[in-house]
Each structure stands twice: as C-alpha cells, then as structure tokens.
N, C-alpha and C positions, 0 to 999 in steps of 0.2 A: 684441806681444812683452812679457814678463814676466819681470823678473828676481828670481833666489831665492839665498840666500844658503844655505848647508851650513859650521855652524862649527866648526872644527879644533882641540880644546883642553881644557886638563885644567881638573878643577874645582878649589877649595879641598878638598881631601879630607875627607872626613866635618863639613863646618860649611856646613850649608846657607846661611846667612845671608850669609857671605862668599861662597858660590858663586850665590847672589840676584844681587849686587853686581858679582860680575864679568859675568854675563848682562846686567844693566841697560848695561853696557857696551859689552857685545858687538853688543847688539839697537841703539843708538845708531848703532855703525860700520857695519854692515851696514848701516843704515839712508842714511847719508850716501853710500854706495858707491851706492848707489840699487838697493839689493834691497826687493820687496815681500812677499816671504817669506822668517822666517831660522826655521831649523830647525839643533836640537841635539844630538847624539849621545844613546846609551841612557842610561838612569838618573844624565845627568849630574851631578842634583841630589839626594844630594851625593857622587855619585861609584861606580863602577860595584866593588860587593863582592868583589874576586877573590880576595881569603884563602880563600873557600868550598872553593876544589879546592884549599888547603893544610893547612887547619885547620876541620875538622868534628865535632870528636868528641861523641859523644853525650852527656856531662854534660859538658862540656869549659869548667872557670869562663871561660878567657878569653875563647873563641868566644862565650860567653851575653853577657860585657861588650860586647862590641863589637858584639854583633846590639842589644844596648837602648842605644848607642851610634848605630847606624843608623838606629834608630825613632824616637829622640829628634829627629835631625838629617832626619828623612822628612817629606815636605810632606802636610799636610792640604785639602784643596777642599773650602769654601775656607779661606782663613788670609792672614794678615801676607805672607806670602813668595807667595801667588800674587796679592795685589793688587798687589803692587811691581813683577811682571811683567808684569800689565795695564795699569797705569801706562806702562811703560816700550814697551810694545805700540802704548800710543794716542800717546805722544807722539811715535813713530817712524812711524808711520800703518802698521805691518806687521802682516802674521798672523803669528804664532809658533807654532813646536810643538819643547816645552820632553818631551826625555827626563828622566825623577825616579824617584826610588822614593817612591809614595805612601804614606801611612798611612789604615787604616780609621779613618776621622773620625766615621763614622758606628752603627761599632755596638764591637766591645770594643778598638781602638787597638792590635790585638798583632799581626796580619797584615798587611804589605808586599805592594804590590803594583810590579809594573814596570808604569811608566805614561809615555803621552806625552798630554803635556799643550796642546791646540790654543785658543790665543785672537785674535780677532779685532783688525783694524786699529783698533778703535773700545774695544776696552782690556776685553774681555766673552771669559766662559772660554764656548769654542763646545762643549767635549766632550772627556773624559779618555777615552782605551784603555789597559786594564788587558792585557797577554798573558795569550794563553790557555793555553799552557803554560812552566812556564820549563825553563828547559833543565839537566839534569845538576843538579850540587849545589848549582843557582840554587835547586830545590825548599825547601831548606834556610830561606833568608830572604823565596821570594818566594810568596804562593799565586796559584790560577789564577784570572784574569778569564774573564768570560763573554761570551756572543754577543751583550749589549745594547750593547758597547761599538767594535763592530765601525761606527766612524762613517768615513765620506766627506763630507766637511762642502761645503757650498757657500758661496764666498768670492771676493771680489772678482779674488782672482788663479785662479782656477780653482775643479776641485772636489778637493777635500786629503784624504787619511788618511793615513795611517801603519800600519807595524808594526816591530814590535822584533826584532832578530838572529833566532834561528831559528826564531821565527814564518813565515819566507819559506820555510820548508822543508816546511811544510804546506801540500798541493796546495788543499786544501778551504778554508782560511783564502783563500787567493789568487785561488780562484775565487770568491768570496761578497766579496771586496774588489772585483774584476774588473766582478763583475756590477752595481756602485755607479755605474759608470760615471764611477770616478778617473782624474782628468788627471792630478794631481801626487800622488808617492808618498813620503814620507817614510820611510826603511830609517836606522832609527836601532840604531848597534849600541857596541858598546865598545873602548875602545883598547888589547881585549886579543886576542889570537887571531891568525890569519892576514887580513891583509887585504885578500889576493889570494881568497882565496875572499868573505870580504865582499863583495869586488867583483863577482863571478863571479854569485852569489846574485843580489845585487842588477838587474846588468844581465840576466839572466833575467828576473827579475820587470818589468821595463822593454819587454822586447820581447814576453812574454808575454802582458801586459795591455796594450798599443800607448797607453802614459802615460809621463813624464817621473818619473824616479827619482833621487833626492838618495839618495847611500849615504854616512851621515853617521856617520865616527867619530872616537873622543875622539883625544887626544896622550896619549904615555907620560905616567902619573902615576911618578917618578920616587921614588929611597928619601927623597934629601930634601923630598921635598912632601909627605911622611909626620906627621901630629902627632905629636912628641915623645915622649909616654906613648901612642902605639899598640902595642898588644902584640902584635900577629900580621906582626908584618915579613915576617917569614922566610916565611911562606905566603902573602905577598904575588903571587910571581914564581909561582906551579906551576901559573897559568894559561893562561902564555905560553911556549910553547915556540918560538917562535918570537923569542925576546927580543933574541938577537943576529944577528938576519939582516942583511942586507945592505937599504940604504935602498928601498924600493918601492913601489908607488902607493898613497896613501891616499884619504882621503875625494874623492868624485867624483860628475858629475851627468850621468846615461844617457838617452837621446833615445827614442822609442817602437820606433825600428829597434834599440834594442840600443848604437848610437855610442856614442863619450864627449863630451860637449857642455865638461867643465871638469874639471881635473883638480890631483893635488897630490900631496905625496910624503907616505907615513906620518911619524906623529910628529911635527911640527914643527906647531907652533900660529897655525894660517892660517884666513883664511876664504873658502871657496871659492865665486863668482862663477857665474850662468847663465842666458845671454839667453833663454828657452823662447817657441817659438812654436806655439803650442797650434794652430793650424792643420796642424800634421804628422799631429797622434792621427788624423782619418779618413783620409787618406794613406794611413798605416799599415793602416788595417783596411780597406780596400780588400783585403790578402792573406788577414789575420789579426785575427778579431774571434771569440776562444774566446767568449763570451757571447751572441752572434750566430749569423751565418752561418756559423760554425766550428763551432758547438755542436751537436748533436745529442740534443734532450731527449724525442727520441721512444726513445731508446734509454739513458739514461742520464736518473736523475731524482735532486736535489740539494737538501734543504732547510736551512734555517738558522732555529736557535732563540735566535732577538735577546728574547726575556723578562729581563728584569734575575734574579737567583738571590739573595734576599735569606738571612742565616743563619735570621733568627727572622720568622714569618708572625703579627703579633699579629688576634687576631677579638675588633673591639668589641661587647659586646652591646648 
C-alpha cells in the first residue's frame, strides 16, 4: 500500500520565492500524514496566468509588464528555487511533482514553458514535462514541449508521470503515456475552469490506462491575494465562468476501475490523502489493457518521436 498526497491550494501569486516557501511546507505536512508521493496543481509556481483569456492585446504595455513579470518569477532547472525543493524532497523522504511555469535556462530566457517538475525521495530532479500543447490564450505565454519529455519515471512508490489539464484530451498523448506502463498518474490542472469536468477527464484517464490518478487542482486565487501594483485585475475572473457555482467536488484520487479512492470539495485549501494499492492495476487489465491485449497493432500503427527539438543545432569543426 502507498500513500500519496494531492495538494489543494493557492500559491503566493506571481513571487516564486514565497511560493518555494509555502511548498517546503506543504511537502513537510504531507510528509508527516505519511504520504510517499505529494503532488502539486498546474503551473503552481508561481501561479497559473488567467488574465490571458482577459487581457491579450497585441502590443498591450500592460500584458508585456506582467508576462516579464512571469518570466522573471519562472523557475530555471536548475536554480536556487529547484534546490530548495529537493532539499525539501530528501528531508521528507517523498517523490514530488511540483506543477511551474519554467523558464528556457538553457537557450534565449524569453519562452515559458508549462512544466511538472518530478524529484525523487533522495532530493534529485528525476525529469521535467514541458506540455505539448497549451491550450487557447495559454499559447500567448506558454510554447510547446516536445516528445523527449513524455517521462514515466520509475520510483520507490511506483512508476510516476504526469500531464497537465488538456493534455488529457489528446488520445495519442494518452496512449504513448499508457504504453510506459504508468501506475501513478499525476493530472495536474488549475483552480480555474469547471472542476467537474477536471474530474471527468481525469477519471477517464484513470480507467482508461488501469493506473491510479491524482486530479490535482489549485484553490481560488482570490482579488485580495492579488500584488498590490498587479495591473490586470479586472482580466483576472474571464477565465472562470464558473466563479459563482455552487460548492463541488475538487481535487480527488481515481482507482484503475474509474472509483474515487479520496475526495474534497473545490476551493478550500486541503490536502488530499490515498491509500493506493498497486495490486488493483493487473486486476484491472484482466478486462482492459489498451496497450495490450486490448490493442490491436496489426491494424492500427502508433509512433512517438521522444528526440529532444533543440532551437539552434551547433556543428563543431
């Protein structure tokens, strides 16, 4: 039996450093609950850009301040802010997979990525996923990761990936996860949108792939949790249409059959508990094993191009 933690809650908005700070926190509690896995909502670090579906305008000063606003406060692998989380990783003995917005570290610093961030019990970054596409006026801040980063990592409490909100909506992404042979699935999305379809999505992918799914989203970031001199308030909300519903099930963790193994209500900044017992997944595929005995590749042929896509190819003479 394994227990995994799915945590429920808003970052520091746009200050990575304080939202470092509250994760070395959070990673601690879950830790003492006796979770061996804690996993983070999307691009929790430092906090998921929903002004984009308010305020985009093509030379628009204030959108340009607050996207180098986001870049500035975006993590680097490695950097100061992802050792504090390995730190915080090995002294907890958990595996982590931290939702962020990354920064190219590596080549001009101006392209964002939506990334989940997986590090081992032992305080070691095992493998960043970049999505591969972002969704709607995400394009705006985020560009697309490639097939190198399509990881299933193998780890004490199982074998672990992830993907980000409507990533789960690509059949092809799902199968080429599927076919990793992932026990524990990380659906990390945002505390913006319908969460009943979050869940929906999620527990699809749960019985789909006959693996355990954490469908991990943030808490209402609220006006006042807003910095002060933020200028795009008002295009804060035009994400969420769903702003004044009526209370309903939030972040939760799906069994290989589909169940709900642990559950919580939107909004409210919890951390959500679940005993998994990985002895279910062949259970399960006894019915339903799409990669398997389900599959059929005499009829159907499926490749995946895991090449990393660098911008600039240099040739030393």
């Amino acid at each position: 039996m394994v227990r995994v933690a799915a945590v429920q809650a808003a970052p520091v908005f746009l200050d990575r450093d304080a939202t470092v700070e509250k994760a070395v926190r959070l990673i601690a509690e879950a830790a003492a609950g006796g979770a061996a896995l804690v996993a983070f909502p999307e691009t929790w670090i430092p906090g998921y850009p929903a002004w984009i579906f308010g305020a985009a305008g093509w030379d628009d000063a204030a959108q340009k301040r607050v996207f180098g606003r986001l870049n500035a406060n975006a993590v680097d692998v490695p950097s100061a802010a992802v050792e504090a989380l390995c730190r915080a990783a090995k002294a907890a003995g958990v595996v982590v997979a931290m939702g962020m917005t990354e920064r190219d570290a590596k080549s001009s610093r101006g392209t964002l990525y939506n990334s989940i961030l997986f590090i081992s019990e032992r305080g070691e970054v095992l493998g960043v996923h970049r999505k591969l596409m972002p969704t709607h006026a995400e394009r705006i801040v985020w560009g697309q990761g490639d097939g190198s980063t399509l990881h299933v990592i193998e780890t004490p409490v199982g074998r672990v990936g992830g993907l980000a909100c409507w990533e789960h909506w690509m059949p092809l992404t799902r199968f080429a996860m599927h076919a990793k042979g992932e026990q524990i699935h990380v659906a990390a999305w945002p505390e913006v949108g319908d969460p009943e379809l979050h869940r929906f999505c999620t527990r699809h992918y749960a019985f789909e792939g006959r693996c355990f799914a954490l469908c991990v989203m943030g808490a209402q970031v609220r006006a006042e949790d807003l910095p002060d001199d933020f200028e795009l308030r008002d295009a804060m909300g035009a994400a969420d249409e769903f702003a004044e519903r009526e209370p309903t099930g939030g972040t939760c963790i799906f069994a290989p059959d589909g169940t709900i193994v642990a559950d919580s209500v939107a909004g409210e900044e919890t951390i959500v508990y679940g005993d998994l017992d990985l002895a279910r997944i062949p259970q399960e595929q006894a019915a339903l094993d799409v990669v398997g005995h389900y599959n059929r590749p005499d009829v159907f042929s499926f490749s995946v191009d895991e090449r990393p896509r660098q911008p600039v190819a240099t040739i030393v003479p």
